[in-house]
Structures are given as structure tokens and as C-alpha cells.
N, C-alpha and C positions, 0 to 999 in steps of 0.2 A: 592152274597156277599154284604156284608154293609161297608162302609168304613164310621168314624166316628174320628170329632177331625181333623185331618189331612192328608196330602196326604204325602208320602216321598218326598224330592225334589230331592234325588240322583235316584229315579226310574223312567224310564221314561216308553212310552205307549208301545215300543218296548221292555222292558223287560217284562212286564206284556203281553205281547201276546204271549209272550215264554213260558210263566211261564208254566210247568208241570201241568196238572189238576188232576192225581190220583199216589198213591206210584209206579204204575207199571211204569209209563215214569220217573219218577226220578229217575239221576242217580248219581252212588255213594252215600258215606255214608250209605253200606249197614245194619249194624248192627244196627246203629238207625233208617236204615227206617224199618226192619225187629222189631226192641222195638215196637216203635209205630203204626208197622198195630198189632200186638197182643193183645197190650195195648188196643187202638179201637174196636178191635174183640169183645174182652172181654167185656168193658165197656158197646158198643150197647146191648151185650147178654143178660146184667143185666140190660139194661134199666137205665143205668145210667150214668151222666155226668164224661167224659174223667177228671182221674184224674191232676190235676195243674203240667205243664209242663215250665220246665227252660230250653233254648237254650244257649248255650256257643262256643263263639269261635269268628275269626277273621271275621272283614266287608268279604260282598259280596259270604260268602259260602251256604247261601239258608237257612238261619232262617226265615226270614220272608214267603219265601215259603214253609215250612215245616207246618208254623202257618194256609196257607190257606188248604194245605193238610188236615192238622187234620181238621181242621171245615167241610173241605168235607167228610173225610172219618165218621165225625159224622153226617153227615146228615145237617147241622146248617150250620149259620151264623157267620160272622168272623167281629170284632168290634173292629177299628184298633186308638191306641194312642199312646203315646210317653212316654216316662220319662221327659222329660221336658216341654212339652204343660201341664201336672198334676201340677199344683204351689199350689193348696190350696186343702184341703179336699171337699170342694162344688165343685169343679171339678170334683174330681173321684165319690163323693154321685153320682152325676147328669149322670154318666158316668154305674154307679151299677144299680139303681135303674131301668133304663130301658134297661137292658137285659133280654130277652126271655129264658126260663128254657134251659138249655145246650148248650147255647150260648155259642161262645169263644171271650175272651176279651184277644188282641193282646194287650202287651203294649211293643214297642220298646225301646232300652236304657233304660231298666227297672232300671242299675246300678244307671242312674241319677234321680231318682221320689227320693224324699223329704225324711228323714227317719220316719218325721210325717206320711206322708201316708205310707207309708211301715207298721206302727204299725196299720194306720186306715184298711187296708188291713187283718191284721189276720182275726179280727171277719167273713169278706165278705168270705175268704175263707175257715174258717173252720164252720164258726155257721152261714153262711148265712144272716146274719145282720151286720146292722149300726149303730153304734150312732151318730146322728148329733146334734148339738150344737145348739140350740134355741138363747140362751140368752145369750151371755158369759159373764163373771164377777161372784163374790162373788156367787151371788145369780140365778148363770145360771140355763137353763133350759136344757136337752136335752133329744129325742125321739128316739126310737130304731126303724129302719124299717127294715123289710125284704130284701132281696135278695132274687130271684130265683139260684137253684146251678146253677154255671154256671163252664166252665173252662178258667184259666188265664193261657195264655201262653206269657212267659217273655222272650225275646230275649236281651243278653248281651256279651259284649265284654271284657267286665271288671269285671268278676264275683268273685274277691276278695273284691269290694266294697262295694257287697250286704252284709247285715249282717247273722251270723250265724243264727238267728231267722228266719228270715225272707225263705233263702235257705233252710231249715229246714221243711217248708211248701209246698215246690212243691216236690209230690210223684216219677213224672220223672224229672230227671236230665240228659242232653244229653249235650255230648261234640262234636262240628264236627271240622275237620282238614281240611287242603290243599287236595283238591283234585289230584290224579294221573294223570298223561300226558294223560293216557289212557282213562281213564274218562270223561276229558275235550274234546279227540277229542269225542266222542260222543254225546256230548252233543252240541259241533259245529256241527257235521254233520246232528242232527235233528234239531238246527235250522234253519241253510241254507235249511232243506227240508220244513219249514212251514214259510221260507220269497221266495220260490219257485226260490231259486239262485243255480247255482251249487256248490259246494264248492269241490275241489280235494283232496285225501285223503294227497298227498302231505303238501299241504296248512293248513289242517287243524291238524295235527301234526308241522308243524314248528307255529302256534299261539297256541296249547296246550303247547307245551316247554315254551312258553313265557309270558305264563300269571299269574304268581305265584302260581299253585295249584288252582286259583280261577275266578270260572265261570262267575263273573259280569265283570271280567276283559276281560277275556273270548271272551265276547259277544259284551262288547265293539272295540276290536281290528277287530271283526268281522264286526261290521259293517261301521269301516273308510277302511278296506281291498276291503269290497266290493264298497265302495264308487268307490277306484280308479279303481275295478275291470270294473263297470259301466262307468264311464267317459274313460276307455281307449277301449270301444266297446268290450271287450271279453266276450267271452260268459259265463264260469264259471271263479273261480276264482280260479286261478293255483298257481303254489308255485312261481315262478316268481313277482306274481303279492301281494303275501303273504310277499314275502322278501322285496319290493321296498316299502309297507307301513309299515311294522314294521321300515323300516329304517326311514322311512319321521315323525313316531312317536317317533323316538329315541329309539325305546327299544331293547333294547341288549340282548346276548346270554343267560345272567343269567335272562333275564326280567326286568331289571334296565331300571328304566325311567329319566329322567335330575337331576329330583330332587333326587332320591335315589343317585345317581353321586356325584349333588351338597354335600350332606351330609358328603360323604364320601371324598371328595375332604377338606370338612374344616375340618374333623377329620385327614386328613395327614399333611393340613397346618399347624393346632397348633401343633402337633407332642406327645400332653399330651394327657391325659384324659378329657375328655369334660364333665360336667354335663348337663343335660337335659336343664334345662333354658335356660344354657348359647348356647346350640346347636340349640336349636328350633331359641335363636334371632340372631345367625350366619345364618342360611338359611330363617330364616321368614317366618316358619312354624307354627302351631300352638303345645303345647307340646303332646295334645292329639291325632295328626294324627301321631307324632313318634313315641309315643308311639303305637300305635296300628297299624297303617297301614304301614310304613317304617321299624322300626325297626326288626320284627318278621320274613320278609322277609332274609333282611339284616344278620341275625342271622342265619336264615338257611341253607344258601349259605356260613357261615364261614365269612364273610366280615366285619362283625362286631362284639365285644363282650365289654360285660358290665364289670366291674370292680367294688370295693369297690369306688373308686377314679373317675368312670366316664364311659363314653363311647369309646372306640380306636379303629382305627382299625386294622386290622390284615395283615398279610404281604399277604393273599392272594387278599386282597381290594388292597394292591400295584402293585400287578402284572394283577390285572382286570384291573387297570388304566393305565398299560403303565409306571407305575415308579419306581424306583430304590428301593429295599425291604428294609422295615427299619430293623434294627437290634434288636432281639428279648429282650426284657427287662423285670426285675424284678419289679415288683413295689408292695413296702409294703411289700415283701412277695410273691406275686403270681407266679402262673406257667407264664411262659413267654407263650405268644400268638401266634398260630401260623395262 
């Protein structure tokens, strides 16, 4: 593989030695992985590059692994960038121009790349060229080069911000969800067999309950478990030793970590509706990790719901906390929350 532009900084060398190398060890998300070996199938048979693929859904469910799958299952290289490392069009030129024919060109957080490039983008993926700008002003100049077809595979979290043009251009569109408990232990149990640890079937069911549906979570609780599992000489890592770290990390029966706590804790103190801004600078969060990684959670456990008026929460976040149930109210109009 080629990695190109930048490295994740949220991945580390231990997820990438996890990482799945063909559709058959990947698990879950069967029906997109079932799209996309057909799609592939297909594609190879015609001797033709994998058509332009969109990935949709919440951090840490295996888009980016999905993006190295396809470049395997096409035979290629995988040529990995950002939505935001792209700031100018002689970024992504520079970025086209040297791809090798049915190449795949990863671009993460594809939501945030520029709406300029997004337009500079159509040509490359539909007509296989560029126009770059020579000379700009009155009297510019600019030259058309080629592309080889390649395929772009756009990983987002936010795919209401792409524009309808633009979405409109990638032929798959793949949505992935939370993974099931059942899923998750799987996917702990092979990789406790490829860090050569024991993992108990115990153990690896109480951190599939707790990782929210999702496997980078997953993998991390896995390896602060086995940490204590190591430092306390045991030989695998028992459910014992699964319970004493999920506590020493905070994470609770819902998967709630301090901060999803903290959240909910200032949404009972004010006792209103919170708007975002104002919530993100009550916990000192950023608005875009609530949005996307906090809140989705929090919403699906009932603990949280959005309103015309703001963010509240609901009487089952008062009874996960230990405190007196607030009294169900109407606001504006709405169904009172339960």
C-alpha cells in the first residue's frame, strides 16, 4: 500500500496490525461488504476501475478500512489524504496527476475539502482531466491534463455537507451503523488471537456491551484490559480482570465515559434546553466531537434528545445518574420527553 499526504493521528500501529486484509475476515456490516465484493467482482471482470465509492457513518466503524479492502480486492494501491490537508487545487493537481490507472485515492473527511475542489473534482472523476490555471488574472492561461481512471473513495461523517453535485458523482453510496455486541465480541476475539493474548469469552462480551457499537473503541478498551491483565500476571484476560479495567476507565454499563457524564450532568444542571455552542463551552468540548461522537451515542441510549429549543435531557439520563426524575414538560408544543 502507499500512504500519501498524511498519516491519521487517531490510528495507531496496533490498529493497523489488526486491520482485516480481505472481505472474508471483516466483520459485520454484511450487506455493504456483500455491495462491494460484487461491485469488485464485477468491475475486475471488465477490466475496469472500481466505480467512485462514498462511505457514511459515525468515527471509528471501519471506513477507512473498507477504503484499504477495496484497493486490495482491486488488486491496487491505496493513496491516502484528508479533507483538510487539500487547501488549494495544486494540492489535489499534484495529488491526480500522479495516480497509476485504477488506483484508489482515499480522501478522509472528504465533508471538509473546499467546495472549490469538490467542483475541481468533477472533471477528474468523470472526464478524467484537469484544468490547471497557468496564469490567473484577466488574461489567464490554463491547460487541461489528463488523469488516469482511478477510483475515489470518500469517507464522511457528515454527509449532509457534501453537496448534492458532488454526492451525485460517487455510483456506491454505503451507509455503515453501530455494530452489534455480537459482532464486536468477534472481532475482540480475533484480535486477542493475532496479539497472541487469551481473551475469555466472558471478558470479551462484557467490553462488546461497552463499546458503543464500535470497534475502535472496541480495541482500545482492549488493550488497557490487557495491560492490567499483564501487569497483574494472569495468564488470559478473564472477566474479572475486564470489569476492574472498564472501571479504572470509567465506562459504565451504557458505555458512558466521564465526559458523556460531564454532558449530561450540565444538561440537568441548567434544567432548559442547551444550544450547542452554549454546551460544547459548558464542558470544553469541541462542537464538532458532540456533534458526532457524544451525542449519537447519547441519543441512542434515550439519554438525550434534541429539541426546537436545544439539547435536554431526558428522565432516563436522571435515573443513569442516580438523581431525582425531572418532571416531564412541554416546551413550545412538544411531546414531553421521556
Amino acid at each position: 500500500m502507499i500512504f500519501h499526504d498524511r498519516t491519521d493521528p487517531g490510528e495507531s500501529e496496533f490498529d493497523r496490525s489488526l486491520r482485516p486484509t480481505s472481505f472474508t475476515e471483516f466483520v459485520g456490516q454484511e450487506q455493504i461488504r456483500d455491495n462491494l465484493g460484487i461491485a469488485i467482482a464485477a468491475a475486475r471482470a471488465r477490466k475496469e476501475p472500481l466505480d467512485h465509492v462514498l462511505l457514511c457513518g459515525p468515527p471509528g466503524l471501519g471506513k477507512t478500512t473498507l477504503a484499504h479492502l477495496i484497493a486490495h480486492g482491486m488488486d491496487t494501491d491505496v493513496v491516502i489524504t484528508s479533507g483538510p490537508a487539500l487547501g488549494a487545487p495544486k494540492d489535489l493537481a499534484g495529488t491526480l496527476t500522479r495516480l497509476a490507472r485504477d488506483q484508489v485515492l482515499f480522501i478522509d473527511e472528504i465533508h471538509r475539502l473546499p467546495k472549490v475542489l469538490e467542483e475541481y473534482l468533477y472533471s477528474a472523476m468523470e472526464d478524467h482531466a484537469i484544468d490547471v490555471v497557468l496564469d490567473p488574472g484577466p488574461g489567464g492561461r490554463s491547460v487541461r491534463l489528463g488523469v488516469q481512471p482511478f477510483t475515489l473513495v470518500g469517507a464522511t461523517t457528515r454527509e449532509g455537507l457534501l453537496t448534492a453535485a458532488f454526492r451525485s458523482r460517487f455510483g456506491i453510496v454505503e451507509r455503515l451503523e453501530p455494530y452489534p455486541a455480537s459482532d464486536i465480541e468477534q472481532i475482540l476475539l480475533r484480535a486477542a488471537r493475532r496479539l497472541g493474548v487469551n481473551l475469555d469469552a466472558g471478558a470479551a462480551s462484557l467490553c462488546a456491551e461497552r463499546c458503543r457499537g464500535t470497534p475502535r473503541m472496541a480495541l482500545r478498551l482492549l488493550r488497557r484490559v490487557r495491560d492490567l491483565a499483564q501487569v497483574q500476571n494472569k495468564e488470559s484476560i478473564d472477566l474479572a480482570a475486564a470489569e476492574e479495567g472498564l472501571q479504572r476507565l470509567r465506562v459504565d454499563a451504557l458505555g458512558l465515559e466521564e465526559v458523556d457524564r460531564r454532558l449530561l450532568r450540565a444538561l440537568v444542571q441548567r434544567g432548559e434546553p442547551v444550544g450547542l455552542k452554549t454546551l460544547a463551552a459548558m464542558i470544553d468540548e469541541a462542537e464538532d466531537t458532540l456533534e458526532e461522537v457524544l451525542e449519537p451515542h447519547l441519543i441512542r441510549c434515550g439519554l438525550l434528545a434534541r429539541t426546537p429549543r436545544g439539547r435536554v435531557a431526558t428522565a432516563r439520563a436522571y435515573e443513569h445518574l442516580g438523581l431525582p426524575n425531572a418532571a416531564p414538560r412541554r416546551l413550545d408544543g412538544e411531546l414531553p420527553f421521556a
